[in-house]
N, C-alpha and C positions, 0 to 999 in steps of 0.2 A: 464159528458162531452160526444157529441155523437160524434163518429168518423164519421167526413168527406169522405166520397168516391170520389175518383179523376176522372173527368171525361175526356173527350177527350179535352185537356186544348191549343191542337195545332190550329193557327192561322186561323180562315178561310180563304179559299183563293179568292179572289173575283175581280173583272177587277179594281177598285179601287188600290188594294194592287201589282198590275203588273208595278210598274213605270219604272222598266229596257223595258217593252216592249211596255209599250206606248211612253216612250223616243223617240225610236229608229222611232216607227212611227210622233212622232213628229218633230223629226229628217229630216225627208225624207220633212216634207213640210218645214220646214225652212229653208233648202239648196235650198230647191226649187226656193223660195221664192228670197235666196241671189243669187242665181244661175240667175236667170231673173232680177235681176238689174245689174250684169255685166257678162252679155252673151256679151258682145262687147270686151272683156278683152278673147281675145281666148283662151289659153290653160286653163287659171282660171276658166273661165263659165261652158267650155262644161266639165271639171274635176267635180267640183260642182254637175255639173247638174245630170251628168252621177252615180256620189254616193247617189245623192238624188232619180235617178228611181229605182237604185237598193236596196235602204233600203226600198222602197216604195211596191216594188214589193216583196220582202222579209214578209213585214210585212202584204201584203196583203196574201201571199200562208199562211202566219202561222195565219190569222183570230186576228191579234193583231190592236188593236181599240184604241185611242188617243180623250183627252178632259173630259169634265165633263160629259156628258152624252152619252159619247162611239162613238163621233163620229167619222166619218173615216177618220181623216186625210190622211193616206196615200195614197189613191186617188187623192186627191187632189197634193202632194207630185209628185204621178207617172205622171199627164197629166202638171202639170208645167215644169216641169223639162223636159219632152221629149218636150216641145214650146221652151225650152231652148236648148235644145240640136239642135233641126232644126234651131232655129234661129242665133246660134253660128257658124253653117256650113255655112249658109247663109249669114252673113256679111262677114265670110272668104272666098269665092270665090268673095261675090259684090267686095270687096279692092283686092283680088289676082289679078281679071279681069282688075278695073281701073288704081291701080299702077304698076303693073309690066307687064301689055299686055299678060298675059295667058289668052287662053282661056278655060274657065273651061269644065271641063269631068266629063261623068256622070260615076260612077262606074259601 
C-alpha cells in the first residue's frame, strides 16, 4: 500500500468562485435597472439609484467583474443609475415648477 502525499488540497480561487462579489456588481446594475423604471417615484428612484452608483462604483475601485465571461457589469450599473439620478431631479423641479409655482434654483 503506497502512502499518498497530501498536496495543496485548498480551493482554487478563480473570478468564477467570487459570487459574493460579483453579486454585489450585479447588484449595482439591477438597481440600476429598477432605479430608471421609477425615477418618477422621487425619493424611491433617486434612493435606488443613488445605492446602485455607489455599489457600482465600489465594485469598480475594487476591479470586481459580473457575468459569465467577466463582463463589467458595474459600469453599466454606474452610468444608469447617475441618468437616474439627473432624471429624478429633473421631473422633481419640472412638478415643483408647475404645481406649486416655485421657481427652481440652481444650487
Amino acid at each position: 500500500m503506497a502512502i499518498e502525499t497530501l498536496t495543496d488540497t485548498a480551493p482554487k480561487i478563480t473570478p468564477a468562485t467570487h459570487t459574493t462579489r460579483r453579486g454585489i456588481a450585479t447588484a449595482s446594475f439591477c438597481l440600476a435597472i429598477w432605479s430608471l423604471l421609477t425615477f418618477w417615484w422621487y425619493p424611491f428612484g433617486l434612493g435606488v439609484g443613488s445605492i446602485a452608483v455607489f455599489l457600482g462604483m465600489l465594485s469598480l475601485a475594487m476591479g470586481w467583474r459580473a457575468g459569465k465571461d467577466g463582463e463589467n457589469l458595474a459600469i453599466g450599473g454606474v452610468l444608469i443609475g447617475s441618468i437616474t439620478i439627473g432624471s429624478a431631479f429633473a421631473v422633481y423641479r419640472v412638478v415643483q415648477f408647475f404645481f406649486e409655482g416655485i421657481t427652481p434654483t440652481l444650487p
